[in-house]
N, C-alpha and C positions, 0 to 999 in steps of 0.2 A: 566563724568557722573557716579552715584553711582548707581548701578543696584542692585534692590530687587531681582530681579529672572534673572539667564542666565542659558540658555542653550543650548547645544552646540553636533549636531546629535543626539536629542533627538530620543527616540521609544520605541515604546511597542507592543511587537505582542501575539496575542492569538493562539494559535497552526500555523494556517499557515495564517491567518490575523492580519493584523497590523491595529491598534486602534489609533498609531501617528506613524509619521517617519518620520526621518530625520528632525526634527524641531530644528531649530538653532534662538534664537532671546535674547534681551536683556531689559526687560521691568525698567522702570526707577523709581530710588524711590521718592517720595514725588508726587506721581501723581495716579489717579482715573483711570485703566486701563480697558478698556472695552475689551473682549473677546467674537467674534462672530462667527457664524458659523450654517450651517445648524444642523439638527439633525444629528447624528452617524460623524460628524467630527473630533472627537478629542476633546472637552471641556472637556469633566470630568476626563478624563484620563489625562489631562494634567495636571489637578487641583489637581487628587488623587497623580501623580508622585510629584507634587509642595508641598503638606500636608504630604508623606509619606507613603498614603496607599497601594501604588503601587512600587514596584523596574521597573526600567529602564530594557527592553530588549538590549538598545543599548543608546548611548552616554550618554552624563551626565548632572546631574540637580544640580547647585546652590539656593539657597534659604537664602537672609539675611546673604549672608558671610560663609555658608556652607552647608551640606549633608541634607537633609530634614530630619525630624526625628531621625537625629542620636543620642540626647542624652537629657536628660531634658531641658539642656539650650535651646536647640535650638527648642523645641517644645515650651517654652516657646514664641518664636520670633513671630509664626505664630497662628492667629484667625482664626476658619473656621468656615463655615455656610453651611451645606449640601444642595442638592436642598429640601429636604424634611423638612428643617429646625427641626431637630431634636431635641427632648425634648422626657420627662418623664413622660409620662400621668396619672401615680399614687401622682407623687411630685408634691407641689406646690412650688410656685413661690420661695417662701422665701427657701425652702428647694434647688432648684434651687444654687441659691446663696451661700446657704452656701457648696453646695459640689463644683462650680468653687472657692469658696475662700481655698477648703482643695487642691485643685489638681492642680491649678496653684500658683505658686511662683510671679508672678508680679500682683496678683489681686488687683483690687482696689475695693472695698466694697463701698467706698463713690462715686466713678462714677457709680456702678450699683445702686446702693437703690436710687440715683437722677434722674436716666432714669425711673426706676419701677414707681416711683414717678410721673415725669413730663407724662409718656403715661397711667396715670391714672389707673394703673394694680393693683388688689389686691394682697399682697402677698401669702393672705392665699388661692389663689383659686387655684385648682390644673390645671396642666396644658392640662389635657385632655379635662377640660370643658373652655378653651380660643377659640376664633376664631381662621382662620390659617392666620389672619394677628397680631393678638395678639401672636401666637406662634414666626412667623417672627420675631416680634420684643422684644422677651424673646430671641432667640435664637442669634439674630445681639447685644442683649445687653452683654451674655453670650460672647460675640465675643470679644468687646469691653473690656469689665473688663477685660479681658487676660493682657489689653496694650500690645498687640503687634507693631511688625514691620510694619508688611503685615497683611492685613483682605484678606481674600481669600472667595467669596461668589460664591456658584455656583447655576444660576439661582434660588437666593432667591424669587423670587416675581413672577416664573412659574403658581402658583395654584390658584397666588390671584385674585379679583377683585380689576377692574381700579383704584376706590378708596381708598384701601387696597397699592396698588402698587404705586401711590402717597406717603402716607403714611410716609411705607417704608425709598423710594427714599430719602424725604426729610431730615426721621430722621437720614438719612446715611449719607448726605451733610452738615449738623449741627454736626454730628460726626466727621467725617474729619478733619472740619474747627476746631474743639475745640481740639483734640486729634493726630492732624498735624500726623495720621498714612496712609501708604499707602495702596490700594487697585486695588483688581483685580478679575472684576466683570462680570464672565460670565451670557450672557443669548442672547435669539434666538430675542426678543424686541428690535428691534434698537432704536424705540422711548423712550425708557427707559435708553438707553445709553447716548440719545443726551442730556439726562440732568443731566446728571452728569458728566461723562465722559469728558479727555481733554489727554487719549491717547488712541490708538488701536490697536488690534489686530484681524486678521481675519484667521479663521482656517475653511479650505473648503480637505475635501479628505483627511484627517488626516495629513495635509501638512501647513504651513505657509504662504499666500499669499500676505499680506501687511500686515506690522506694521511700525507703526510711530505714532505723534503726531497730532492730530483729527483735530487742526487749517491749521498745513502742508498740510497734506493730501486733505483737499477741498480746497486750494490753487494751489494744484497742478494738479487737473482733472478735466479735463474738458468733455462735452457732444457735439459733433460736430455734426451738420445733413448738408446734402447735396446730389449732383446729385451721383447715386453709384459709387462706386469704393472699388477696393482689398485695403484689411488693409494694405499690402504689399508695396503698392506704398505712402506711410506717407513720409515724412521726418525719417530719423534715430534718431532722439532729441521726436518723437511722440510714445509711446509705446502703445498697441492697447489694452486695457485691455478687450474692446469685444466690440461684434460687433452685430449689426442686419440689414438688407436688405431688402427692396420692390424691384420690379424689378426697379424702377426710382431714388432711394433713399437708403441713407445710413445714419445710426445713430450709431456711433463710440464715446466709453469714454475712453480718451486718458489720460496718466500722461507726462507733459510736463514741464520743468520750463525756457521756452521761450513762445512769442509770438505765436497765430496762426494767422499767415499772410496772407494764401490762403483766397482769397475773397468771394470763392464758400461756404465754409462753413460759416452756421452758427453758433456761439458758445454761447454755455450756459453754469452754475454752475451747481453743482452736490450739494443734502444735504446729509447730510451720511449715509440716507438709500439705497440712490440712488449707492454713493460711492459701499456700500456693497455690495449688490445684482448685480451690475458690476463685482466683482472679484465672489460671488458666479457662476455667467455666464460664464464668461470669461472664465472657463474651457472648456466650451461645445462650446464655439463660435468662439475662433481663435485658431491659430496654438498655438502649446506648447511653452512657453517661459521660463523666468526668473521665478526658483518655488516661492523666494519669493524677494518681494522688501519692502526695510528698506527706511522709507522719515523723513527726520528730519526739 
């Protein structure tokens, strides 16, 4: 497997708090990676170490076959989309375009003036008076015309409305599909994941909790309810990613890749928000285990 981004005891600490630690994972290229996590978990810091803005307190970050930012070429590799989707609110559009055509070396002029084009954007309008879904998508197009490797978007679609965030998504998945570049797409919106998205990552506690790929993954967890009982007493092949209790009843989402053959429980599927918000809990709910698990 050709990995866009590894890393390997990653961290970053701010005086005596740390912002990631110890994050070791290997995200795969040719794939739409989604990047989850509550708030203050680690997303952006991972993002700004993965873009460059940030030095590593501790282990190390690949990017595209090297050092993040270490030299034109390799900024070259990587598009990035701020959460604020940044742009220049005295420039217009076209003025836009021509300063990504003086400061990137892989620009493509005729993929952005066909985007500006097809999402109906004037070029002479400056960008201060666009919407902020119209800015999103000057700023994913700006991404784009880089040709890069990796589009790295950190919660692009945070500010928008529903329909703005649609939008987006869409022209992001028609990007892809045409421009075969990889992606790694944080944001707090699972249902915005579930539609694009076909790998993951979940970052709880500035820590790494599961990553794998998004079809694996709800193959492999399942939701068990039943008469109560300790998570403890599972099968050893049942790992208990958390747990909830009535005094009569037990609701445990377990990662298994065998059968559950106890007849007491009953078993259901997980969707991926469900999946998600299981490792978000799972910290508060069972004993400490494996910090993170890799499923392929």
């Amino acid at each position: 497997m050709t990995a866009v981004l590894r890393a390997e005891g990653l961290g970053k600490r701010y005086r005596r708090r740390w912002a990631l630690s110890d994050c070791t994972l290997k995200i795969p290229a040719g794939h739409v990676t989604g990047l989850v996590g509550p708030n203050g978990a680690g997303k952006t810091t991972l993002l700004s170490l993965a873009v460059g803005l940030l030095a590593p307190t501790a282990g190390t970050i690949e990017v595209c076959g090297g050092r993040p930012a270490a030299d034109a070429a390799q900024l070259a590799k990587v598009g990035f989309v701020a959460q604020d989707t940044p742009t220049y609110p005295g420039l217009s559009i076209a003025d836009h375009l021509r300063l990504g055509a003086r400061t990137n070396p892989r620009w493509d002029d005729a993929v952005a003036r066909s985007r500006v084009e097809r999402l109906g954007l004037d070029p002479a309008q400056k960008a201060g008076r666009l919407s902020g879904g119209q800015r999103a998508q000057l700023a994913l197009t700006l991404g784009l015309a880089k040709r890069p490797e990796l589009l790295i978007l950190d919660e692009p679609v945070a500010s928008l409305d529903p329909l703005a965030r649609r939008e987006f998504l869409q022209v992001l998945m028609e990007a892809v599909a045409e421009h075969e570049v990889s992606v790694l797409l944080s944001s707090h919106v699972v249902s915005d994941l579930e539609r694009v998205c076909d790998h993951l990552v979940v970052l709880v506690d500035s820590q790494v909790r599961v990553e794998g790929d998004v079809e694996s993954l709800l193959e492999s967890h399942l939701r068990l309810t039943g008469p109560r009982r300790e998570p403890a007493t599972l099968p050893a092949g049942q790992h208990v990613v958390s747990a909830s209790h009535t005094d009569r009843q037990s609701t445990l989402v377990v990662r298994t890749d065998a059968p559950v053959l106890d007849p007491s429980w009953t078993v259901g599927r997980l969707g991926l928000e469900d999946l998600v918000l299981a490792y978000m809990e799972g910290t508060r709910a069972v004993a400490p285990g494996p910090v993170m698990e890799v499923l392929r």
